[in-house]
C-alpha positions in Angstrom: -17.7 -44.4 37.4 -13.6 -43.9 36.9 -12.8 -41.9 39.9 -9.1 -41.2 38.9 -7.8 -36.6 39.8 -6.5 -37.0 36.5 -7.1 -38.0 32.9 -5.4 -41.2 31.6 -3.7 -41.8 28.3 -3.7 -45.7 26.7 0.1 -46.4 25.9 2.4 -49.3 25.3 5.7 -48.2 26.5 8.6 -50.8 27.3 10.2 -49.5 31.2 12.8 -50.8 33.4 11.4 -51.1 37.1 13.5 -52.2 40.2 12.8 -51.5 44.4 12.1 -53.7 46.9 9.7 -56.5 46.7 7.3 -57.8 49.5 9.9 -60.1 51.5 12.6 -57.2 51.5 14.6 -58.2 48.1 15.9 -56.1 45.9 14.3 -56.8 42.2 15.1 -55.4 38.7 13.0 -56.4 35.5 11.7 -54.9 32.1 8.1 -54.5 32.3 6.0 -52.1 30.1 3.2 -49.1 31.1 -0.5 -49.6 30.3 -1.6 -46.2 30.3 -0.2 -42.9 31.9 -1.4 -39.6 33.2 0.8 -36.9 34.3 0.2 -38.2 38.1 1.0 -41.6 37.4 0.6 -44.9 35.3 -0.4 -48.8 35.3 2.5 -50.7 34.9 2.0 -54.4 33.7 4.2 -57.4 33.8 5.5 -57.2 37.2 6.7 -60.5 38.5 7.7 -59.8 42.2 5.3 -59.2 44.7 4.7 -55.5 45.7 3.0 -53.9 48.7 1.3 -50.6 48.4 3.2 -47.8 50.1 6.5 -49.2 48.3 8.3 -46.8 46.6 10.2 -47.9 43.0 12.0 -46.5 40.2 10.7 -46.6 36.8 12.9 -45.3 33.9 11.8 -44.8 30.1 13.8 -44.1 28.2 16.5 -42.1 29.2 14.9 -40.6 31.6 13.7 -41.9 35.5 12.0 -41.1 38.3 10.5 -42.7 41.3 6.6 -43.3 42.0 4.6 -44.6 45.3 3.3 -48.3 45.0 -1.0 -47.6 45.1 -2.2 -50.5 44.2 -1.2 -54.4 43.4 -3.5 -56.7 41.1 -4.6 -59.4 43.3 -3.1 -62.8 42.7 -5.2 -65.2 40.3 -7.1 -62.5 38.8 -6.9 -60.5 35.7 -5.0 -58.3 37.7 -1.9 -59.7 38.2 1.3 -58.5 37.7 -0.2 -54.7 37.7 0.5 -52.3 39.5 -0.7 -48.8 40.1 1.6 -46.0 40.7 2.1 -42.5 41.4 4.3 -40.2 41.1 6.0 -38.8 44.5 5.9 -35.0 44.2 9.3 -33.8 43.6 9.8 -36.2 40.4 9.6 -35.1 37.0 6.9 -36.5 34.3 9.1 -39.2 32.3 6.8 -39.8 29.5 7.8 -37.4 26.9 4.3 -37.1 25.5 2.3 -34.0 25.9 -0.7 -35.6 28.0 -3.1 -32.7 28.2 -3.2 -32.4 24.2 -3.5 -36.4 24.2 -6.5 -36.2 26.0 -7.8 -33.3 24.0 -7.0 -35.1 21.0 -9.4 -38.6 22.5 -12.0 -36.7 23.9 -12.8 -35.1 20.6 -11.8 -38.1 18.1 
């Protein structure tokens, strides 16, 4: 049973992410979000190594903000190269999509 605070949307979107990775290194790459809610999102295609607790940038678009590592996909699984994220408090919601009419909109298809 999906034990997620909030409701999560399916998207494709293409993001720019960049932080620290695991050994300390700064990183920047293109990676793309798997699905969103207006906590967070599952980013896939991430090629460095990330520990939970990290905190990155993510910006679509034009617009940014920065979200708390929560999770990593485990090396060698199907996993890998996720990453779960969440949204630090004082950031804005970068999506642009109105998320509580998305899930209406699901929910009732």
């Amino acid at each position: 049973m999906d034990q997620r605070r909030k409701p999560r949307v399916d998207a494709m979107l293409p993001v720019r992410i960049w932080g620290v990775d695991s050994y300390s290194r700064p990183f920047m790459q293109l990676a793309r979000v798997k699905n969103v809610s207006s906590a967070g999102a599952v980013v896939q295609g991430v090629g460095p190594r990330i520990k939970p607790g990290e905190i990155v940038d993510v910006q679509y678009e034009g617009n940014k903000a920065q979200f708390r590592v929560v999770w990593t996909g485990n090396m060698g699984t199907q996993l890998q190269g996720e990453i779960g994220i969440e949204k630090l408090p004082t950031e804005p919601c970068i999506w642009g999509v109105n998320l509580h009419r998305c899930t209406q909109f699901v929910g009732n298809g």
